[in-house]
C-alpha positions as a printed Julia matrix, in Angstrom:
331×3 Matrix{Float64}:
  -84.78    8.77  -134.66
  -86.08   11.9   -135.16
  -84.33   12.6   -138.76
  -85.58    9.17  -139.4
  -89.3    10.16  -139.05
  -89.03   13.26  -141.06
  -87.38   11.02  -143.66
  -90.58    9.07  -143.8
  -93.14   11.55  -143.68
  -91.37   13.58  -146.89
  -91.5    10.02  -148.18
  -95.12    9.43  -147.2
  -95.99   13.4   -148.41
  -94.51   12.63  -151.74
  -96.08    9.16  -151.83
  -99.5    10.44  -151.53
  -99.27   13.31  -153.62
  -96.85   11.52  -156.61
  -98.72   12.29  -159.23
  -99.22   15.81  -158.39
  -95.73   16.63  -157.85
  -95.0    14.88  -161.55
  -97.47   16.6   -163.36
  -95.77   20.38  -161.7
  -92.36   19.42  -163.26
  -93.67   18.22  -165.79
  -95.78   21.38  -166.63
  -92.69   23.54  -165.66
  -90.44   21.12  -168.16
  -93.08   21.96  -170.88
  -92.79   25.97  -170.32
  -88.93   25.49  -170.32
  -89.08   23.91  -174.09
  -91.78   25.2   -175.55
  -92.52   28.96  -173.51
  -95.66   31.04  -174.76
  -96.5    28.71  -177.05
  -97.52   25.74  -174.86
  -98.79   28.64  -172.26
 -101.15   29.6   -174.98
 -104.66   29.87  -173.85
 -105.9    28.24  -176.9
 -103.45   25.01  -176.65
 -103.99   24.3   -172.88
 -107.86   24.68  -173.62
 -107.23   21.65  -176.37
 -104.84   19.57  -173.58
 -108.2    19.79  -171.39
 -110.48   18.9   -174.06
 -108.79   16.44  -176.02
 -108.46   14.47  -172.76
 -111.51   15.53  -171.17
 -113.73   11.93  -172.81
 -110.86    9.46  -171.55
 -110.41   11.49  -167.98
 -114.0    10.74  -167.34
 -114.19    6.95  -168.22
 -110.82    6.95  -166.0
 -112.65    8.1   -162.88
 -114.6     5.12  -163.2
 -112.05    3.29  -163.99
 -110.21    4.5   -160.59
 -113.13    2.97  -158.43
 -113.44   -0.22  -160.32
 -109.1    -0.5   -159.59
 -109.27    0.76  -156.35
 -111.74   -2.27  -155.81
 -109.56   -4.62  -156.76
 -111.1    -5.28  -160.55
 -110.43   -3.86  -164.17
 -112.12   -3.24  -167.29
 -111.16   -3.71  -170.35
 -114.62   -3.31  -171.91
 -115.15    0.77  -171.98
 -113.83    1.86  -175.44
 -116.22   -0.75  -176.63
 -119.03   -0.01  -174.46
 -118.66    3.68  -174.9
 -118.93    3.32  -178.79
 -122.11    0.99  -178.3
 -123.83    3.16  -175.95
 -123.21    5.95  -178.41
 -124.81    4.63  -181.4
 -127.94    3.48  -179.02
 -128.09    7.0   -177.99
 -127.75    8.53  -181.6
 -129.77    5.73  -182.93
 -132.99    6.57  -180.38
 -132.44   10.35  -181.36
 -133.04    9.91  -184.87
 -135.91    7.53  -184.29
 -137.61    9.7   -181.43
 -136.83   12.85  -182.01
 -135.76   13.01  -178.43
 -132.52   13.96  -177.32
 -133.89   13.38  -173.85
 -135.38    9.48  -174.76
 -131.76    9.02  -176.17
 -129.96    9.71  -173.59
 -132.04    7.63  -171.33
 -132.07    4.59  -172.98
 -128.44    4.86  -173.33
 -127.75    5.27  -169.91
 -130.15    2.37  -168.89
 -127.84    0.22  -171.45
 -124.67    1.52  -169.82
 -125.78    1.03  -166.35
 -126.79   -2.77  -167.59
 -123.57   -3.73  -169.49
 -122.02   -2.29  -165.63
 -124.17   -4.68  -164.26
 -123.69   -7.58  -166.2
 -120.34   -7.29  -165.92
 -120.04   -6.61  -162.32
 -122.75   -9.83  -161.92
 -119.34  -12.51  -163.91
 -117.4   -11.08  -161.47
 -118.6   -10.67  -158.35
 -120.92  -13.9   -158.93
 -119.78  -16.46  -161.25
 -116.34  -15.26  -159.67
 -114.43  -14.93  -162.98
 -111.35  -12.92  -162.63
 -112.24   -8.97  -164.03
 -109.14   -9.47  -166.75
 -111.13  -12.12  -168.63
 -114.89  -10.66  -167.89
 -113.97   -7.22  -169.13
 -112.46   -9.05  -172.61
 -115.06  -11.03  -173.38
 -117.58   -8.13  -172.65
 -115.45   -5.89  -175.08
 -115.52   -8.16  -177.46
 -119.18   -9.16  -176.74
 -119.96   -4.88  -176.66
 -117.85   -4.37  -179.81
 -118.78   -7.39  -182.32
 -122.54   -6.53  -181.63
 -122.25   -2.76  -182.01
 -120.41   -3.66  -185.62
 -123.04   -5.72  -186.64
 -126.25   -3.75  -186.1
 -124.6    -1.48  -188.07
 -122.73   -3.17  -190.61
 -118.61   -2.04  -188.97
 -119.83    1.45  -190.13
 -121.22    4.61  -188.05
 -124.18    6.81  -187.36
 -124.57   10.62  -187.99
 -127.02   12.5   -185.54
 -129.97   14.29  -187.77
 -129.92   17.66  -187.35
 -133.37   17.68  -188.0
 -134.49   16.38  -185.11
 -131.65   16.06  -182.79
 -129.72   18.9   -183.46
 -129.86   20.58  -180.23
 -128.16   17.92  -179.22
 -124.52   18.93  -180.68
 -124.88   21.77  -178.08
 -124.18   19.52  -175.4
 -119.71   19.35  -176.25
 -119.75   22.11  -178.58
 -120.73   24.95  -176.31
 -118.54   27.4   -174.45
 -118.82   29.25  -171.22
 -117.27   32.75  -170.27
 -117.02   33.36  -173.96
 -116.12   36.88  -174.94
 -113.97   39.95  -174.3
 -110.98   38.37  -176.19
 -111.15   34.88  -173.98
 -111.73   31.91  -176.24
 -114.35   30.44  -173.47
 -114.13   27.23  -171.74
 -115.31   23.91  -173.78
 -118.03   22.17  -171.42
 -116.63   19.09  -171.97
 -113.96   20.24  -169.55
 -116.51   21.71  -166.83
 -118.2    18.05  -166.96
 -114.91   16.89  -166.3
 -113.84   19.0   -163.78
 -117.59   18.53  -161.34
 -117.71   14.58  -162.1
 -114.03   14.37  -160.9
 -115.41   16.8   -157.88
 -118.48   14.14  -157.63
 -116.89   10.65  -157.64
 -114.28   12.15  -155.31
 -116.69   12.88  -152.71
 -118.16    9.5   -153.46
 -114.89    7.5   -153.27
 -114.39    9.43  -149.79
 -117.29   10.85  -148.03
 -119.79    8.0   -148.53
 -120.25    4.52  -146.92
 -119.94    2.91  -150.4
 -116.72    4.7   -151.35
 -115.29    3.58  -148.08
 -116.51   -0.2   -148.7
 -114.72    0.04  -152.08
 -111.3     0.43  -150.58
 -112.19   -2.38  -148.28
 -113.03   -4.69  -150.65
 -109.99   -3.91  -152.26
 -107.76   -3.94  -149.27
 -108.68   -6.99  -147.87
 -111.44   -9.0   -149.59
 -112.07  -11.59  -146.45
 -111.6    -8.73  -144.29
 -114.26   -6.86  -146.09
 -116.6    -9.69  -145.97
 -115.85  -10.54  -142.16
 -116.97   -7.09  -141.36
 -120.44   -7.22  -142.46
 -119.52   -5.59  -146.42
 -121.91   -6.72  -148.87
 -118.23   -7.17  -151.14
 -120.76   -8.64  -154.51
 -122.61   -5.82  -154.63
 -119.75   -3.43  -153.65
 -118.16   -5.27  -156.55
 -121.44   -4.62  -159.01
 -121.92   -1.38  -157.75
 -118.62   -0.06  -159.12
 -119.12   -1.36  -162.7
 -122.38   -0.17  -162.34
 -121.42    3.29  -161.95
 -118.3     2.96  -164.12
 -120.97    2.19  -166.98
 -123.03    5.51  -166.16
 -119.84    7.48  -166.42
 -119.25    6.01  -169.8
 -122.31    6.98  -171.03
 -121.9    10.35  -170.38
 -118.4    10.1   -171.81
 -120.15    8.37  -174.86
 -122.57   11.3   -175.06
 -119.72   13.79  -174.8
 -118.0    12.36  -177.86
 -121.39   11.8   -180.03
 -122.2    15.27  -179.54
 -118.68   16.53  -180.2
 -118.72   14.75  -183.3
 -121.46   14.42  -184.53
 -121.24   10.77  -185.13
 -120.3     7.51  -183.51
 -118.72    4.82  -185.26
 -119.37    0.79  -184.68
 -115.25    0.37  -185.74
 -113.19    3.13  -184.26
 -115.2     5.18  -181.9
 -113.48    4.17  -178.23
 -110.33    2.66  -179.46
 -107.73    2.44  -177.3
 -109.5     4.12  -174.89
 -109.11    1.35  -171.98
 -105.27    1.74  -172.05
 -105.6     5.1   -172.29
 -107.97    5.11  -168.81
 -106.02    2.75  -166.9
 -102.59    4.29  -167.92
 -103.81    7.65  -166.37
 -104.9     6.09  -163.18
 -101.71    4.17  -162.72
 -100.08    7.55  -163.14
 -101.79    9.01  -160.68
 -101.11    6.74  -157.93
 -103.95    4.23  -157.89
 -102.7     0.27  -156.85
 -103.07   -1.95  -159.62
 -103.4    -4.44  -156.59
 -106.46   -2.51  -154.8
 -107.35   -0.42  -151.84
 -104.92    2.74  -152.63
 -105.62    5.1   -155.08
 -107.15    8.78  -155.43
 -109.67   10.31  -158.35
 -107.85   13.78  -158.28
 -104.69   10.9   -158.93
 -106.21   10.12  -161.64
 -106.88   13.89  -163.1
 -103.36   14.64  -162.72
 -102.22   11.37  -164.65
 -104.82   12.31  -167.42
 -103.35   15.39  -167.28
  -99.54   14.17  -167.04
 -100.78   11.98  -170.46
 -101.95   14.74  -172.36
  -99.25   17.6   -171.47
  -96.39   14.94  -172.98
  -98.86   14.42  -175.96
  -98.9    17.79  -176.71
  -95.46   18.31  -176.19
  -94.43   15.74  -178.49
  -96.61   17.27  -180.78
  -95.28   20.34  -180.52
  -91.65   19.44  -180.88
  -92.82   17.22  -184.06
  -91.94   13.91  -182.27
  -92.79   10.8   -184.44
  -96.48   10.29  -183.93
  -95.94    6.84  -183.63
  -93.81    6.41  -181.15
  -95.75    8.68  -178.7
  -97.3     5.33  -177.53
  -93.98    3.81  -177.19
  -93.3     6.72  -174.67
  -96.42    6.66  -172.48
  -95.46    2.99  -171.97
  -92.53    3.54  -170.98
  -94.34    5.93  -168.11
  -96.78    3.57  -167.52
  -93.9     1.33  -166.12
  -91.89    4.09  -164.13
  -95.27    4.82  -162.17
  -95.26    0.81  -161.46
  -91.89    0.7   -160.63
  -92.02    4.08  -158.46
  -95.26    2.35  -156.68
  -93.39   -0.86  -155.47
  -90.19    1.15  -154.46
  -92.59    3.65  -151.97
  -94.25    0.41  -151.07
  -91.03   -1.7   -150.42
  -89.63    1.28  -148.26
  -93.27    1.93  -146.41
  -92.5    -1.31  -144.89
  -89.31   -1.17  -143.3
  -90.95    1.51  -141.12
């Protein structure tokens, strides 16, 4: 009896911390193949930043999950908010007006998609397509499938905001600030998603719906609230990239960057069925994602098939998920 319980809390220990544990071997794998040259300051600062735009709409996206819903709409959104922001910019001369407006249109596309959901009841697969395509088609047309450069002239202070580094000097490269954003919004949404009345009501809601609603949990606006705050995360992911850039474009800014957001939560843990998941999950999937991108890279792996791979890992992480599950209930 007592071998039996230690069986199942190493099981539950390496249940909760799964994606942690991966992304250690993982990282050790990596040194073993590639040594110094994958320890390299300079190409572990590019794993962070190269994933840092995706790792933010993925906390987001962990909420809206944990909560029972999806969205399929963020690449999209994330290039439309962009050119709104860039657009303002050039017409006000205000990096600050920008940025506001663009968040108020985040926060709005959040709500509107949060409103389908949680009141006209359709399921978050469909609302989240239609919004993409709704987010993307409109984007393209204002400005004609093509892009938007920010004017230096007026906005160029702007481009400071991704393409800054801190603790620069004395031989150390400095650390991108697209990675510090990261880092404290992973910090911030964590302490939401577990130290708040809201956070708790989203694992409710996801958990047990009826439950949720029997116990006095406003589950709609739980529901909203979520996309709501998913869409102010994009923005700032949006704002990250514009400023990075330079540029957003109507066509191929955000592509792909859905998958991308919801592979790295699956990785790290997060029930594609609700009411389980963790945002420092989700950093280490991110993570996970971007040290076997690089490694590919690095050993000249077909860039094409890199997707082929991560797909592959998207449906060991399922498959790992319902085995932990399946054995959690014999106990």
């Amino acid at each position: 009896m007592k071998d039996k319980f230690k069986d199942k809390n190493f099981k539950q220990i390496f249940a909760d911390n799964s994606a942690l544990f991966a992304l250690l071997l993982l990282f050790v794998l990596a040194i073993l193949l590639q040594g110094t040259t994958f320890l390299n300051v300079q190409n572990i600062m590019n794993i962070l930043l190269n994933n840092s735009i995706v790792g933010i709409i993925a906390l987001g996206m962990t909420l809206i999950i944990i909560s029972g819903g999806i969205d399929l709409a963020v690449g999209a959104q994330l290039a439309a908010t962009g050119l709104i922001a860039i657009q303002v910019m050039n017409n006000t001369g205000s990096v600050f007006v920008g940025v506001l407006v663009a968040l108020l249109a985040g926060v709005l596309m959040g709500l509107v998609t949060g409103v389908f959901v949680a009141k006209f009841k359709i399921p978050p697969f469909i609302t989240s397509l239609g919004m993409m395509q709704i987010f993307r088609s409109v984007a393209q047309h204002f400005f004609n499938g093509g892009g938007i450069l920010v004017d230096r002239t007026y906005a160029g202070g702007f481009l400071n905001f991704s393409n800054t580094r801190l603790f620069q000097g004395g031989g150390f490269i400095g650390i991108p600030l697209p990675i510090i954003y990261w880092l404290v919004l992973a910090v911030i949404v964590h302490v939401v998603a577990t130290r708040t009345a809201f956070g708790r009501h989203i694992y409710a809601v996801g958990s047990n719906e009826r439950a949720a609603r029997l116990s006095g949990i406003n589950v709609d606006w739980v529901k909203i609230g979520v996309y709501m705050l998913s869409g102010a995360l994009v923005v700032f992911a949006s704002l990250v990239e514009a400023s990075r850039l330079g540029s957003m474009n109507s066509s191929a800014s955000g592509g792909m960057y859905e998958l991308q957001a919801i592979a790295a939560v699956v990785i790290g843990g997060t029930a594609m069925s609700g009411g389980k998941g963790k945002v420092f999950g989700t950093l280490f999937g991110m993570l996970t994602l971007g040290i076997i991108n690089n490694m590919m890279n690095l050993m000249g792996f077909p860039s094409f098939l890199v997707a082929a791979i991560q797909g592959g890992i998207i449906l060991a992480a399922v498959l790992l998920q319902r085995s932990v599950v399946a054995k959690e209930k014999q106990y």
